[in-house]
C-alpha positions as CSV (number, residue, x, y, z in Angstrom):
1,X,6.4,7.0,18.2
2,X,9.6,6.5,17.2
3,X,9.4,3.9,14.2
4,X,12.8,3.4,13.7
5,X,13.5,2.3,17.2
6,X,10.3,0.1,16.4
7,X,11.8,-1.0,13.3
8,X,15.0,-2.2,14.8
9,X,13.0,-4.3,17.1
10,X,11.2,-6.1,15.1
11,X,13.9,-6.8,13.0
12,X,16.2,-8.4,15.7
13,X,12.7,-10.2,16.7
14,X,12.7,-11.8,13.5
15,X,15.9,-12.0,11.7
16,X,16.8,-15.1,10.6
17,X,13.7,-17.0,12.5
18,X,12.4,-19.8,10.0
19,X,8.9,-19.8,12.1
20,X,6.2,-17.9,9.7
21,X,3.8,-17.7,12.3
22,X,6.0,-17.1,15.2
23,X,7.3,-14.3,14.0
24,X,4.0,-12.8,13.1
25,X,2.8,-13.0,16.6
26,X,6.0,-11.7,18.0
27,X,5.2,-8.5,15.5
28,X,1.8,-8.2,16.4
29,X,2.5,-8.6,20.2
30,X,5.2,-5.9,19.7
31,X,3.2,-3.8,17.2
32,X,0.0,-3.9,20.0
33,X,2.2,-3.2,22.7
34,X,4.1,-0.3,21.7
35,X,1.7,1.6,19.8
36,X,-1.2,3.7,22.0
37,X,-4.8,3.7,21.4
38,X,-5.1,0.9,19.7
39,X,-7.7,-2.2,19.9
40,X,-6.5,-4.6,17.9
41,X,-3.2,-5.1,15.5
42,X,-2.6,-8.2,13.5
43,X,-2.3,-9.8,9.9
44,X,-4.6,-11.3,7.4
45,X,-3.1,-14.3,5.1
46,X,-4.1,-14.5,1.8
47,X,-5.3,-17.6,0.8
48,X,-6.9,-18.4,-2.9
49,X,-8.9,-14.9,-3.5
50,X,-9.9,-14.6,0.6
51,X,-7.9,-13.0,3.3
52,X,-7.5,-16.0,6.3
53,X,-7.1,-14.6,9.7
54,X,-3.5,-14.6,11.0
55,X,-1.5,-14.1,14.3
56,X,-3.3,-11.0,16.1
57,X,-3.5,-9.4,19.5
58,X,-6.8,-8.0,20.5
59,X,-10.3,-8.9,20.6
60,X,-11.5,-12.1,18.4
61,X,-12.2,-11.0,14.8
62,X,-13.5,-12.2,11.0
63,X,-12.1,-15.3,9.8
64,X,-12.2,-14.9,6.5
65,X,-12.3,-11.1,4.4
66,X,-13.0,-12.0,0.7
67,X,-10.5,-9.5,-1.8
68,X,-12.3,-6.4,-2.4
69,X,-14.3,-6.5,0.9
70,X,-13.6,-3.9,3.7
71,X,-11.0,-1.8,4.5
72,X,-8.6,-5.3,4.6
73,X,-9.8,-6.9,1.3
74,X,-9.8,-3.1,-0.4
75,X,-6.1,-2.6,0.2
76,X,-5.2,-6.0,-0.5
77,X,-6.9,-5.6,-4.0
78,X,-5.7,-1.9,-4.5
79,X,-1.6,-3.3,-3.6
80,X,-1.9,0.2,-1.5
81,X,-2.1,1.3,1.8
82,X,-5.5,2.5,3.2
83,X,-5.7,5.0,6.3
84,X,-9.5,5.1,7.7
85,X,-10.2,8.2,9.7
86,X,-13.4,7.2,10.6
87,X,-14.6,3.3,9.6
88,X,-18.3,3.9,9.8
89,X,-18.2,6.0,6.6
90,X,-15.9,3.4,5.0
91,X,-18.5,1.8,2.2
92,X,-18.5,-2.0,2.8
93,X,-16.7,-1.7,6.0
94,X,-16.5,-5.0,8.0
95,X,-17.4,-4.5,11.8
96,X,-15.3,-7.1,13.5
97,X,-15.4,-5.3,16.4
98,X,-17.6,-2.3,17.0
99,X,-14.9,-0.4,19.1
100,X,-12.8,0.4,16.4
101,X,-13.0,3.5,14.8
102,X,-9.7,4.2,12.7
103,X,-7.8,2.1,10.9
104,X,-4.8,1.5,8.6
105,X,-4.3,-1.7,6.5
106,X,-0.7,-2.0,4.6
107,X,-0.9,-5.1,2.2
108,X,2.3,-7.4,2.3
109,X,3.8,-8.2,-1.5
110,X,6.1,-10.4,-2.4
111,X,7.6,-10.3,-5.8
112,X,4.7,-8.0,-6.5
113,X,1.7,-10.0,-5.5
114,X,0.0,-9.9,-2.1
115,X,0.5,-12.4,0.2
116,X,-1.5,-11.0,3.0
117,X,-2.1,-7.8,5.4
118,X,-0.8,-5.9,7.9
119,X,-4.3,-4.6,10.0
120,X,-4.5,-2.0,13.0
121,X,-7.8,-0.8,14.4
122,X,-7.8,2.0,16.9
123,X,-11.3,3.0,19.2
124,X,-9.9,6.8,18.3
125,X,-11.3,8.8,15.4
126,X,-8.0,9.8,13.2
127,X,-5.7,7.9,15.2
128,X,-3.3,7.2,12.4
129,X,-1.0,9.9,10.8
130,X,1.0,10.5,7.9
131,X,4.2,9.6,10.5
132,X,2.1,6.3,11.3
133,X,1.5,5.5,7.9
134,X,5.3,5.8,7.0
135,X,6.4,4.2,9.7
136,X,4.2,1.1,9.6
137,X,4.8,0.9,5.9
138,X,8.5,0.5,7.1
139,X,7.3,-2.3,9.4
140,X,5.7,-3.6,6.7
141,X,9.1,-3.9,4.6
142,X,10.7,-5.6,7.2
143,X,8.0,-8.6,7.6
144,X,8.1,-9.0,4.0
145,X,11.2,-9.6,3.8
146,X,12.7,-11.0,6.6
147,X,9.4,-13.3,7.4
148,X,8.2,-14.3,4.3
């Protein structure tokens, strides 16, 4: 995957669209759509000390994630991202869907404080490198500060 063709995407997606959740869904869409072997790529919102469910594509998945709590709440509490090679040895992992068995979760910050997280769950053991890590987390950048 080239991320910075990715990148460049989303940013023209985005740039200078004053819809919040618009341009979420537009990043998830492209985010599920361009990536392969994945099952389900979206954001959790952080509301009070709970994680809300955001703009996704994929199969339906938790509502709320309290802070601390999975692989979601974990890297929204830690301010760091988390890459899951295999989520059934995760301790405290949340089973949204039972397909997934990979993830990566990138928290969103602004002015230092999480505002939410960036989530992508894959049905392949190990699907997410150190490429995809660096390359998401330059997604990331991009939603936090053209979106929010």
């Amino acid at each position: 995957m080239d991320y910075n063709v990715l990148a460049s995407q989303l940013y023209s997606l985005v740039h200078g669209v004053p819809h919040r959740v618009a341009n979420l869904a537009n990043a998830a869409a492209l985010l599920f759509n361009s990536l392969d072997e994945l099952n389900w790529a979206g954001f959790y919102l952080l509301e009070k000390d709970v994680l809300v469910l955001g703009p996704f594509q994929g199969q339906t998945a938790c509502i709320e994630i309290p802070m601390g709590k999975g692989v979601c709440g974990t890297a929204a509490l830690k301010k760091e991202t988390i890459v899951v090679d295999n989520v059934h040895e995760f301790p405290g992992h949340i089973a949204c869907d039972s397909a997934s068995d990979s993830e990566i979760v990138i928290p969103l910050l602004k002015n230092g404080e999480v505002i939410g997280v960036l989530d992508i769950d894959s049905p392949i053991f190990s699907r997410f490198s150190t490429n995809d890590k660096a390359g998401l987390e330059k997604i990331a950048d991009i939603i936090q500060k053209e979106i929010f």
